[in-house]
Every structure is written in structure tokens, then in C-alpha cells.
Backbone as XML, in Angstrom:
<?xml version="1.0"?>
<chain id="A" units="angstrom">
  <residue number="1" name="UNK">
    <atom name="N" x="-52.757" y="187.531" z="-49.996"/>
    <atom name="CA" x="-52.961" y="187.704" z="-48.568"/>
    <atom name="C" x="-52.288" y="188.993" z="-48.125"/>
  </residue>
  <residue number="2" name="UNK">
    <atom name="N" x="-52.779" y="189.655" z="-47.072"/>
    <atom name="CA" x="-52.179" y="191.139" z="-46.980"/>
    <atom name="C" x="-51.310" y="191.016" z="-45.815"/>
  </residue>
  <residue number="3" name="UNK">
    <atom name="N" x="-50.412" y="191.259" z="-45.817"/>
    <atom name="CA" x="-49.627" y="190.813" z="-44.667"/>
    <atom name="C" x="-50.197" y="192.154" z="-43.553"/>
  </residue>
  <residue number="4" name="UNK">
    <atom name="N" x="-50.113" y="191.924" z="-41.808"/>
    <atom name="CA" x="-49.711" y="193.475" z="-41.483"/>
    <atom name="C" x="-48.675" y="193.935" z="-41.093"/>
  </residue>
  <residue number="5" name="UNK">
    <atom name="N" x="-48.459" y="195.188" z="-41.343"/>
    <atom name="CA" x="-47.878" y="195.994" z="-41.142"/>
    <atom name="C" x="-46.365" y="196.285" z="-42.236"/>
  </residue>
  <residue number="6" name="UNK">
    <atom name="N" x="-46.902" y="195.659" z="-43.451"/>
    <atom name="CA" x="-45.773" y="195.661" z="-44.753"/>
    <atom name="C" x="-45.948" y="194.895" z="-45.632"/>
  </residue>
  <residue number="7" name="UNK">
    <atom name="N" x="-45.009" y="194.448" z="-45.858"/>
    <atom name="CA" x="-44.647" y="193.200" z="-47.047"/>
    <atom name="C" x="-44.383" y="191.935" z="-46.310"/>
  </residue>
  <residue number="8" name="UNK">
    <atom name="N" x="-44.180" y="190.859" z="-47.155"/>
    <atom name="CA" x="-44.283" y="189.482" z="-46.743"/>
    <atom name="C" x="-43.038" y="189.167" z="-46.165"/>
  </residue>
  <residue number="9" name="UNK">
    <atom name="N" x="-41.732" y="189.349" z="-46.518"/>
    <atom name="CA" x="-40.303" y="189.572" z="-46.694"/>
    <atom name="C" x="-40.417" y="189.969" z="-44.871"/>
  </residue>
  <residue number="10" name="UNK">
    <atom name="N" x="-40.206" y="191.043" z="-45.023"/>
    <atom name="CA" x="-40.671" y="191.651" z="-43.702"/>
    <atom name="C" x="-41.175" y="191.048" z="-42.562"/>
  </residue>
  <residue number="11" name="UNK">
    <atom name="N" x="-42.541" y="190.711" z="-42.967"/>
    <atom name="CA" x="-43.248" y="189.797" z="-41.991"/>
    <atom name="C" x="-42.671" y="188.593" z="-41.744"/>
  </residue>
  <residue number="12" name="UNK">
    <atom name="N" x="-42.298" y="187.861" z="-42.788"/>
    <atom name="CA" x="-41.591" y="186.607" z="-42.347"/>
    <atom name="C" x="-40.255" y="186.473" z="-41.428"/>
  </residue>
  <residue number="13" name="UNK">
    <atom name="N" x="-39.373" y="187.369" z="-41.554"/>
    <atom name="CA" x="-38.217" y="187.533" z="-40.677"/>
    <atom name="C" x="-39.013" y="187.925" z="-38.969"/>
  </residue>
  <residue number="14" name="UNK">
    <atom name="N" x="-39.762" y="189.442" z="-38.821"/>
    <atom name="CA" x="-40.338" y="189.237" z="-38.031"/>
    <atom name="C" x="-40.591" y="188.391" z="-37.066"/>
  </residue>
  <residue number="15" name="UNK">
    <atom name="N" x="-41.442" y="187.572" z="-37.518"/>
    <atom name="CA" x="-42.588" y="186.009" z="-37.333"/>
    <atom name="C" x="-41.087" y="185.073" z="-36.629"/>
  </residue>
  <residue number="16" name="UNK">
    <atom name="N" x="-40.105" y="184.406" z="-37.720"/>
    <atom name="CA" x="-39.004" y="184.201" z="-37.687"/>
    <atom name="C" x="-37.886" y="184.560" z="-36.204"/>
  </residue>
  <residue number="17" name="UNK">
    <atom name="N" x="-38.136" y="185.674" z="-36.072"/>
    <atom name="CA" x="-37.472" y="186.391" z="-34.943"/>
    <atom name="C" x="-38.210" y="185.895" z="-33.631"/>
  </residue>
  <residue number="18" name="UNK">
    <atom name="N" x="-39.801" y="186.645" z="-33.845"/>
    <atom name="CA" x="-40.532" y="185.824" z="-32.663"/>
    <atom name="C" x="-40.441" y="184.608" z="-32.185"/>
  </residue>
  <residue number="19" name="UNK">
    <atom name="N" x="-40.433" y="183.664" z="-32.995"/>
    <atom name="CA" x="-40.719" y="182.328" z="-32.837"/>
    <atom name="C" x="-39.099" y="182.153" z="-31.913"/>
  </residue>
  <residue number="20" name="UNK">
    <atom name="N" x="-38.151" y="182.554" z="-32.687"/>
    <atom name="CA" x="-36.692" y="181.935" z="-32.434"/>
    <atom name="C" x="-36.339" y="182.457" z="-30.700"/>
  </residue>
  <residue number="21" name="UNK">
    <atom name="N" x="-36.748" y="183.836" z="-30.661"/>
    <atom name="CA" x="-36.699" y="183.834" z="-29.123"/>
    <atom name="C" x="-37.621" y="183.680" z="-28.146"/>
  </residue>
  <residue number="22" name="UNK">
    <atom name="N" x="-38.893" y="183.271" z="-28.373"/>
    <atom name="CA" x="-39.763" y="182.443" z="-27.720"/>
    <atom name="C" x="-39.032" y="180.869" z="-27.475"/>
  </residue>
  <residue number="23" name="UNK">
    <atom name="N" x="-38.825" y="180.415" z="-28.483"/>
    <atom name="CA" x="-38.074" y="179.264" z="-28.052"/>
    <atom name="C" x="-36.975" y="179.254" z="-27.258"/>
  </residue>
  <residue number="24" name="UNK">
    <atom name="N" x="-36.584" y="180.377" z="-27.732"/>
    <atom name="CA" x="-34.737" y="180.034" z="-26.792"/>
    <atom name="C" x="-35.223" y="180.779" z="-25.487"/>
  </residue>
  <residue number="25" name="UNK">
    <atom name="N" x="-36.161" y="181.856" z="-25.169"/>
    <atom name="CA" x="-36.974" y="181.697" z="-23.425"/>
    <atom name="C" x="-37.651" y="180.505" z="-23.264"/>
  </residue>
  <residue number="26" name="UNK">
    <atom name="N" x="-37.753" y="179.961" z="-23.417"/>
    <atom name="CA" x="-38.325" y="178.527" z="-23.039"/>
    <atom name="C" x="-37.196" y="177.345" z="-22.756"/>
  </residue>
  <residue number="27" name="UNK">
    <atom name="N" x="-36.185" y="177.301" z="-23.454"/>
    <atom name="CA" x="-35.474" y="176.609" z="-23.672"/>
    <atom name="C" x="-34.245" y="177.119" z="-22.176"/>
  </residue>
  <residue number="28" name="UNK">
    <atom name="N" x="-34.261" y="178.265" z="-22.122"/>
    <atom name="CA" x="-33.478" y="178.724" z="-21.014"/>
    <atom name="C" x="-34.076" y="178.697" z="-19.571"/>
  </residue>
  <residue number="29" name="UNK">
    <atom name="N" x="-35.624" y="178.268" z="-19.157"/>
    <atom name="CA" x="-36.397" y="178.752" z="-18.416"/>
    <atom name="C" x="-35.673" y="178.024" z="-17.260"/>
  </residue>
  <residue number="30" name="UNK">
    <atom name="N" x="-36.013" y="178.870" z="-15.790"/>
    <atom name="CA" x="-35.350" y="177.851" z="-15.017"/>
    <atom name="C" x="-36.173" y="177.345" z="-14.391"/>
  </residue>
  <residue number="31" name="UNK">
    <atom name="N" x="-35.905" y="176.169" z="-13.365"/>
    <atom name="CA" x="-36.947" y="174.710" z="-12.772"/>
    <atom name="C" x="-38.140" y="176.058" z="-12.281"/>
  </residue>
  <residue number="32" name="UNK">
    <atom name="N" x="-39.264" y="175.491" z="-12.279"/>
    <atom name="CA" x="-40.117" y="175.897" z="-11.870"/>
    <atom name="C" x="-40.447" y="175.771" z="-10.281"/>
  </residue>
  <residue number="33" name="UNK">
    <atom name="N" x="-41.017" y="177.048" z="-9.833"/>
    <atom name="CA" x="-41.461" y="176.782" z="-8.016"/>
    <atom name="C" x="-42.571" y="176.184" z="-8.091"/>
  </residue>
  <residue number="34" name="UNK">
    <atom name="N" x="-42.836" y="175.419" z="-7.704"/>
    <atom name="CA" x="-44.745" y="175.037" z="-7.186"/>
    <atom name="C" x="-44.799" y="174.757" z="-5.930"/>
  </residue>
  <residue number="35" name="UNK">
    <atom name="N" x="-45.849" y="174.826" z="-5.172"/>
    <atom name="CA" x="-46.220" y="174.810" z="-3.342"/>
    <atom name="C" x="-46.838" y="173.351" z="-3.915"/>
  </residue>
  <residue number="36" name="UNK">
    <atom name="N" x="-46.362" y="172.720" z="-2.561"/>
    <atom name="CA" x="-47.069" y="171.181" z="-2.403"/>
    <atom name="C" x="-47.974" y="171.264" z="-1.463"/>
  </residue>
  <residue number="37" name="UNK">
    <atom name="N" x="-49.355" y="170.686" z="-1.175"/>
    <atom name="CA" x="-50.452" y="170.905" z="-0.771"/>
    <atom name="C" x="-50.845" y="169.267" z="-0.522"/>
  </residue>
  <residue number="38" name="UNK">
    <atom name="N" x="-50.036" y="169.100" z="0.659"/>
    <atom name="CA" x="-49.977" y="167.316" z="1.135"/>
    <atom name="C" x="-52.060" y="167.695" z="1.956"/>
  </residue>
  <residue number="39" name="UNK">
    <atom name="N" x="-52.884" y="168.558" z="1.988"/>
    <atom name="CA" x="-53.991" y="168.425" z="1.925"/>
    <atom name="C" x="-55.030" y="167.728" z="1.469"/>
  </residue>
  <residue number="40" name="UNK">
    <atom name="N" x="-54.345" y="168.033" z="-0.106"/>
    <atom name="CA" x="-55.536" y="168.014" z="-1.662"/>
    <atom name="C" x="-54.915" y="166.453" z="-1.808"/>
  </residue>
  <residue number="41" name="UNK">
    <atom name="N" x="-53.813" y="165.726" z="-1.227"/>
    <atom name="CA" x="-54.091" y="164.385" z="-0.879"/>
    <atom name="C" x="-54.785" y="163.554" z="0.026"/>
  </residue>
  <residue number="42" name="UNK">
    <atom name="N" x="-54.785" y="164.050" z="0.956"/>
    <atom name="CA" x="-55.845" y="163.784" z="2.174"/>
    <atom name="C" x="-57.671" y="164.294" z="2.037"/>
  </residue>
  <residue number="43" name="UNK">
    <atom name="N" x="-57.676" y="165.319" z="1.035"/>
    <atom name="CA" x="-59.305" y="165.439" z="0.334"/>
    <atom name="C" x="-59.655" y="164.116" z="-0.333"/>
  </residue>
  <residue number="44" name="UNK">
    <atom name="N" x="-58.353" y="164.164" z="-1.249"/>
    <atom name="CA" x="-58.545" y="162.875" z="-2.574"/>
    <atom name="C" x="-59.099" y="161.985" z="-2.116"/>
  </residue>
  <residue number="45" name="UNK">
    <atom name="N" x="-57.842" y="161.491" z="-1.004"/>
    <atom name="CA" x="-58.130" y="160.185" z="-0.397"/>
    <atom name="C" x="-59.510" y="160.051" z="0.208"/>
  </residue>
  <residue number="46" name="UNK">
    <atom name="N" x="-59.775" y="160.891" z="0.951"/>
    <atom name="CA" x="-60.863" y="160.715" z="1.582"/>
    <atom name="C" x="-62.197" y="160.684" z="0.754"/>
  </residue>
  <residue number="47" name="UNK">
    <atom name="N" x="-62.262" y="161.151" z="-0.226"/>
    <atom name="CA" x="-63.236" y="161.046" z="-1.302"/>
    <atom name="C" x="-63.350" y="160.022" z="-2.118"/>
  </residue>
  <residue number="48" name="UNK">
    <atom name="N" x="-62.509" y="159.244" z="-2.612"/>
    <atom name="CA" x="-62.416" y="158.325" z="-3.116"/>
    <atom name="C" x="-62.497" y="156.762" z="-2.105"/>
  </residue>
  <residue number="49" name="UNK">
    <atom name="N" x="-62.476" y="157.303" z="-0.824"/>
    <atom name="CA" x="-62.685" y="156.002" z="-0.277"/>
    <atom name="C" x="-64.595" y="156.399" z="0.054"/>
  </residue>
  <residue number="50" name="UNK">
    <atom name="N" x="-65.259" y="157.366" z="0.397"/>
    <atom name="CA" x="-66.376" y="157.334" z="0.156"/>
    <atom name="C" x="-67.464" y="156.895" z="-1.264"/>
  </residue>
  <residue number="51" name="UNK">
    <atom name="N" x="-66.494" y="156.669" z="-2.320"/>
    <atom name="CA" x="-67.023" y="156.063" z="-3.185"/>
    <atom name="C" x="-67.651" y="154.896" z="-3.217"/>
  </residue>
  <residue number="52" name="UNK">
    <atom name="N" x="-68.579" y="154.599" z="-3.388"/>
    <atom name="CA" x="-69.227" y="152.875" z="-3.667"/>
    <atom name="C" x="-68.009" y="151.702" z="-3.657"/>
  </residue>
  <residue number="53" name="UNK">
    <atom name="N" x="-67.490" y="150.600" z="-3.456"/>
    <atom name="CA" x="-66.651" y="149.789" z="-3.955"/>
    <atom name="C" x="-66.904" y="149.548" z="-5.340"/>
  </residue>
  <residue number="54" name="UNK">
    <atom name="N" x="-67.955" y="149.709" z="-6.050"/>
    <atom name="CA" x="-67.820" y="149.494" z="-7.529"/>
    <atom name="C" x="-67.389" y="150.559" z="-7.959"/>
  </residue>
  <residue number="55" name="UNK">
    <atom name="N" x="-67.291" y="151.649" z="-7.893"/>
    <atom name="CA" x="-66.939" y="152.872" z="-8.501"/>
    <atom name="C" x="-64.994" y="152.663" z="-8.056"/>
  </residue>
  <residue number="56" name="UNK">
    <atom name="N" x="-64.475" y="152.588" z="-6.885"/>
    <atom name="CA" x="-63.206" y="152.577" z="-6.678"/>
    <atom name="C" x="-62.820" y="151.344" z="-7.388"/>
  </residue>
  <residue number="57" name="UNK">
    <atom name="N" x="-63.352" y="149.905" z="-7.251"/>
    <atom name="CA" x="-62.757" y="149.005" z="-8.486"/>
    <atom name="C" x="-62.757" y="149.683" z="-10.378"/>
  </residue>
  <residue number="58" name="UNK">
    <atom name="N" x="-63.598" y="150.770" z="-10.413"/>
    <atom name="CA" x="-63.962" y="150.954" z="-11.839"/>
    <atom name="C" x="-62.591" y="152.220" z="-11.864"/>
  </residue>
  <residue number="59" name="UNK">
    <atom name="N" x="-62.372" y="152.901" z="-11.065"/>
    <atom name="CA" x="-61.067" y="154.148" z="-10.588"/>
    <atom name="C" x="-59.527" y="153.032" z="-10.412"/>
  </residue>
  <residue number="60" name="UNK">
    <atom name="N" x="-59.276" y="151.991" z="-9.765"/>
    <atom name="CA" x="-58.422" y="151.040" z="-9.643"/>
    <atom name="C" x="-57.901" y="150.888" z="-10.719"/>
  </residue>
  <residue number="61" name="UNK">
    <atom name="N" x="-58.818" y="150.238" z="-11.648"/>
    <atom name="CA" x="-58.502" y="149.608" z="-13.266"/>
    <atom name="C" x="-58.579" y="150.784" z="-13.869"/>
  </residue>
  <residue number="62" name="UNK">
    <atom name="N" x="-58.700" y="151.963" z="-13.736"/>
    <atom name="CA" x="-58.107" y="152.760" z="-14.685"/>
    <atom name="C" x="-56.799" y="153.557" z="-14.548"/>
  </residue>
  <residue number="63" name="UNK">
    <atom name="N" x="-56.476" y="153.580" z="-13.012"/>
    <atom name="CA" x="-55.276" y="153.501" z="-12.807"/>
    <atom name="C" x="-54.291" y="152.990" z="-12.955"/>
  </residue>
  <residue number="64" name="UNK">
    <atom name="N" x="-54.295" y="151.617" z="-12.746"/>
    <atom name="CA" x="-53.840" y="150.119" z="-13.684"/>
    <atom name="C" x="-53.414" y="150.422" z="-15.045"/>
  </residue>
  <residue number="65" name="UNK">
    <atom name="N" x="-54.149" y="150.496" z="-15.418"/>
    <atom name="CA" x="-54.182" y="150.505" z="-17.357"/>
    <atom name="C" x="-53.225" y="151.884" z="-17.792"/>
  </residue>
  <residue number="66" name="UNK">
    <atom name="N" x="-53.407" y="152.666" z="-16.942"/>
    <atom name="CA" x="-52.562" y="153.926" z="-17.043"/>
    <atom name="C" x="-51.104" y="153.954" z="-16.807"/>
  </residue>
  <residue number="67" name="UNK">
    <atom name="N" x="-50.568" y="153.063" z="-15.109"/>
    <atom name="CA" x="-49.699" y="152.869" z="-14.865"/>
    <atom name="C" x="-48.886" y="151.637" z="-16.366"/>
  </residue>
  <residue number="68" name="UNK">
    <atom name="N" x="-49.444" y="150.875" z="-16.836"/>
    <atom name="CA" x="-49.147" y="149.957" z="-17.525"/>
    <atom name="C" x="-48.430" y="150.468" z="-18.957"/>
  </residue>
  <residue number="69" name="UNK">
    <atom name="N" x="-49.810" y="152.030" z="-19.373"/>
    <atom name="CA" x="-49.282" y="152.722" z="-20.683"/>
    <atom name="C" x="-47.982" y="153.581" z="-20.161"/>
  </residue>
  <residue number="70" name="UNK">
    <atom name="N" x="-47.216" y="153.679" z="-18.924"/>
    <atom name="CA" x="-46.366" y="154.846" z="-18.642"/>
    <atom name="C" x="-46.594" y="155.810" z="-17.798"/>
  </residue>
  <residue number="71" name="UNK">
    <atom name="N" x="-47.587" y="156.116" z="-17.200"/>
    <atom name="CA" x="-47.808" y="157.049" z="-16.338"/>
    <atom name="C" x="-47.257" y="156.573" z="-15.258"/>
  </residue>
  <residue number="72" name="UNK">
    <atom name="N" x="-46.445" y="157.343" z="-14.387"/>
    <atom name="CA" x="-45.760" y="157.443" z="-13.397"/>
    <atom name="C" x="-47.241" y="157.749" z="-12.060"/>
  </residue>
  <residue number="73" name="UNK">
    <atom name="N" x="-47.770" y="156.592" z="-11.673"/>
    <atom name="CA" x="-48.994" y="156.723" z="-10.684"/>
    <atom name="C" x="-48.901" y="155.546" z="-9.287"/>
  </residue>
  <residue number="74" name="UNK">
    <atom name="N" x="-49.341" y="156.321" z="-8.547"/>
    <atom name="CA" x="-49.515" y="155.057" z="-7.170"/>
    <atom name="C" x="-50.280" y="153.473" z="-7.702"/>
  </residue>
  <residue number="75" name="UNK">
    <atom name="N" x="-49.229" y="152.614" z="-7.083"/>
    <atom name="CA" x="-49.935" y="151.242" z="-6.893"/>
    <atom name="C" x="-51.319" y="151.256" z="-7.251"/>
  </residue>
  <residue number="76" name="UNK">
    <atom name="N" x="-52.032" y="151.948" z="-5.946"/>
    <atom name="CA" x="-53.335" y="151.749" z="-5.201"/>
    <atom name="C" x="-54.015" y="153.065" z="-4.975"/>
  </residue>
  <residue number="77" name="UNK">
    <atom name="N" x="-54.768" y="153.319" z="-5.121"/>
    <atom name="CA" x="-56.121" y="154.342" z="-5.569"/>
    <atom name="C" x="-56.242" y="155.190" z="-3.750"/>
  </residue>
  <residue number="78" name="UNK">
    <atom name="N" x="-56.409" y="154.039" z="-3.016"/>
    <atom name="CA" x="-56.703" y="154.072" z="-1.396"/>
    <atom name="C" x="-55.769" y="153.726" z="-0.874"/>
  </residue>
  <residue number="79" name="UNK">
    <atom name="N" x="-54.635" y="154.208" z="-0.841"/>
    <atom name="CA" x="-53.444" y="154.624" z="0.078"/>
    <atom name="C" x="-53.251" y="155.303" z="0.483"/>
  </residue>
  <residue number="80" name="UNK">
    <atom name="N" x="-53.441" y="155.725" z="1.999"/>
    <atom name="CA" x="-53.386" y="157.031" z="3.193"/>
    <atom name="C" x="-51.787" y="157.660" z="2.929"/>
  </residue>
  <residue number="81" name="UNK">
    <atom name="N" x="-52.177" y="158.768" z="3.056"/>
    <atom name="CA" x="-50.670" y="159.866" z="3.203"/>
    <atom name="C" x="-50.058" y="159.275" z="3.567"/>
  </residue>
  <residue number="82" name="UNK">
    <atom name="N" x="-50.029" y="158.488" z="5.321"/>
    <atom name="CA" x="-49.305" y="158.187" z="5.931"/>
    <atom name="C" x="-48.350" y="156.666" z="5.624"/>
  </residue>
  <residue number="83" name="UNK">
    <atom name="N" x="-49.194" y="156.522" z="4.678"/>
    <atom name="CA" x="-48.600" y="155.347" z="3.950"/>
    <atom name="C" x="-46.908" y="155.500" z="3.196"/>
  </residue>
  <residue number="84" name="UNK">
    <atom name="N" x="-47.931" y="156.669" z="2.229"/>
    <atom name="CA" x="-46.884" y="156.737" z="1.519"/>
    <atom name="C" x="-45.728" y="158.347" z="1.744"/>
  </residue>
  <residue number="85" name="UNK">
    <atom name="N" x="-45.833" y="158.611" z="2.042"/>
    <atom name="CA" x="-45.319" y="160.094" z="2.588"/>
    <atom name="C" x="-44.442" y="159.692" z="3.588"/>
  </residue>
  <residue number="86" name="UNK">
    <atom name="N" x="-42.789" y="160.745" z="3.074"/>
    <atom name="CA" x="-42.033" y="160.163" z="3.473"/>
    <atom name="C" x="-41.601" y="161.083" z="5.008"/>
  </residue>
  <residue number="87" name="UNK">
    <atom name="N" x="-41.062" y="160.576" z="5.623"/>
    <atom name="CA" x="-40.565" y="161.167" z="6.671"/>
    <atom name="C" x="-39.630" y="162.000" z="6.981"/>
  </residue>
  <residue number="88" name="UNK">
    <atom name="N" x="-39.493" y="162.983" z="6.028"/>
    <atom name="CA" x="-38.437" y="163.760" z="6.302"/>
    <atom name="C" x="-39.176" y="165.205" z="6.601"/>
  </residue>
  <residue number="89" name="UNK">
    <atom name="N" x="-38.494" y="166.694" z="6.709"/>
    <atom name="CA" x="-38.791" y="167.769" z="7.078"/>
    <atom name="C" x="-38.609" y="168.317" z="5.645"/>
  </residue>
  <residue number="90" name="UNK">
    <atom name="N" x="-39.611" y="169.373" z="4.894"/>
    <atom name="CA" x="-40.503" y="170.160" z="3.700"/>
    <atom name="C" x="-39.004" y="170.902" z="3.749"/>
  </residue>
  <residue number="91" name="UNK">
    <atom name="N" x="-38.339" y="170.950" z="2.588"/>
    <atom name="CA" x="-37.300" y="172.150" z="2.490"/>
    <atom name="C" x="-37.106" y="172.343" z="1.300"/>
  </residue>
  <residue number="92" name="UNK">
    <atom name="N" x="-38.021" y="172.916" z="0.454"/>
    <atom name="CA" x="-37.971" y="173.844" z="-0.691"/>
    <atom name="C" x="-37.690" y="175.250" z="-0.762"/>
  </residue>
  <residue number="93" name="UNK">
    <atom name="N" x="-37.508" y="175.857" z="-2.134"/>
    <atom name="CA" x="-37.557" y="177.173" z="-2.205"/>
    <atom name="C" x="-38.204" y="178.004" z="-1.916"/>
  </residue>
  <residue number="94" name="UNK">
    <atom name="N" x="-39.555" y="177.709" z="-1.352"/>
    <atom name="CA" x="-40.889" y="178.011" z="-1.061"/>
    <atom name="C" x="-41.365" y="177.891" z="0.217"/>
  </residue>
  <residue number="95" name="UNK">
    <atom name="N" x="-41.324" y="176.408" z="1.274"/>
    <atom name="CA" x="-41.588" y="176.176" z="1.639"/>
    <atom name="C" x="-40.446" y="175.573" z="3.153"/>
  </residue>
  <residue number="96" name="UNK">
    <atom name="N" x="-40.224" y="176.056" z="4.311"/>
    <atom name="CA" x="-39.024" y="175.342" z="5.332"/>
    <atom name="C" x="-40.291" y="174.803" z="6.356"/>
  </residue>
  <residue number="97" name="UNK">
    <atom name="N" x="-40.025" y="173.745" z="6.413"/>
    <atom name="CA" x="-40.591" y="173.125" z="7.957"/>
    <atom name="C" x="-39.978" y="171.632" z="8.478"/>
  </residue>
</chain>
């Protein structure tokens, strides 16, 4: 196999090097920013309650079965923002209101 740019020796330390500080930037990374978009819950919702009732019982039980394997998911499929959304004022790194 032809290595590039030398010999194998070479390349492997290289490769070696890459890998080791790719990991240790990753390993150092700090919390991530993301914008919350309490919207694209109020789309959801609203879309999913226009669904057929057989289609939201068939969305229910797969939520179910999900919550059951570990997924960290709502009760209930059709629960309004206002349900569950808590009452306090937005104060992220990103975001003051």
C-alpha cells in the first residue's frame, strides 16, 4: 500500500497525532449554545392534532414504546405548550426575556 506523502512509520505517527488531538478538542469542547424555538412546538402540536385519531393513536404507541426503551419523551403526543412550559422568564447565553 503506498502511503502519502512518505513511509508508513511516518504516516502512522502523523494519523496518531491527528486522531489524539481531535479527541482531546472534543473532549475539551465547551457546553454548546443552541436557540430554543418554543414555535416549532406549537407547529408540532398543532399538526399532530390535525392528524386522523388513528394516525395520533399509531404516533402515541410509538412514543410509548420509546419512552419505555429510555428515551427521555413527553407523556402525551397532544400536550399544548401551555401545558407543559414552565413559567419562568428565557435567560440564556443567547437569549434574555
Amino acid at each position: 500500500m503506498k502511503v502519502p506523502g512518505g513511509n508508513r512509520a511516518s504516516f502512522a505517527v502523523r494519523l496518531v497525532a491527528a486522531v489524539s488531538a481531535a479527541a482531546g478538542a472534543l473532549a475539551t469542547a465547551p457546553d454548546a449554545r443552541a436557540w430554543y424555538f418554543p414555535e416549532h412546538v406549537i407547529i408540532a402540536h398543532d399538526g399532530v392534532m390535525q392528524l386522523p385519531p388513528q394516525l395520533r393513536d399509531i404516533l402515541r404507541d410509538a412514543v410509548a414504546r420509546s419512552r419505555d426503551q429510555g428515551l427521555t419523551l413527553c407523556a402525551r403526543v397532544d400536550v399544548p405548550l401551555e401545558e407543559i412550559g414552565q413559567p419562568k422568564a428565557v435567560d440564556t447565553g443567547m437569549i434574555h426575556s
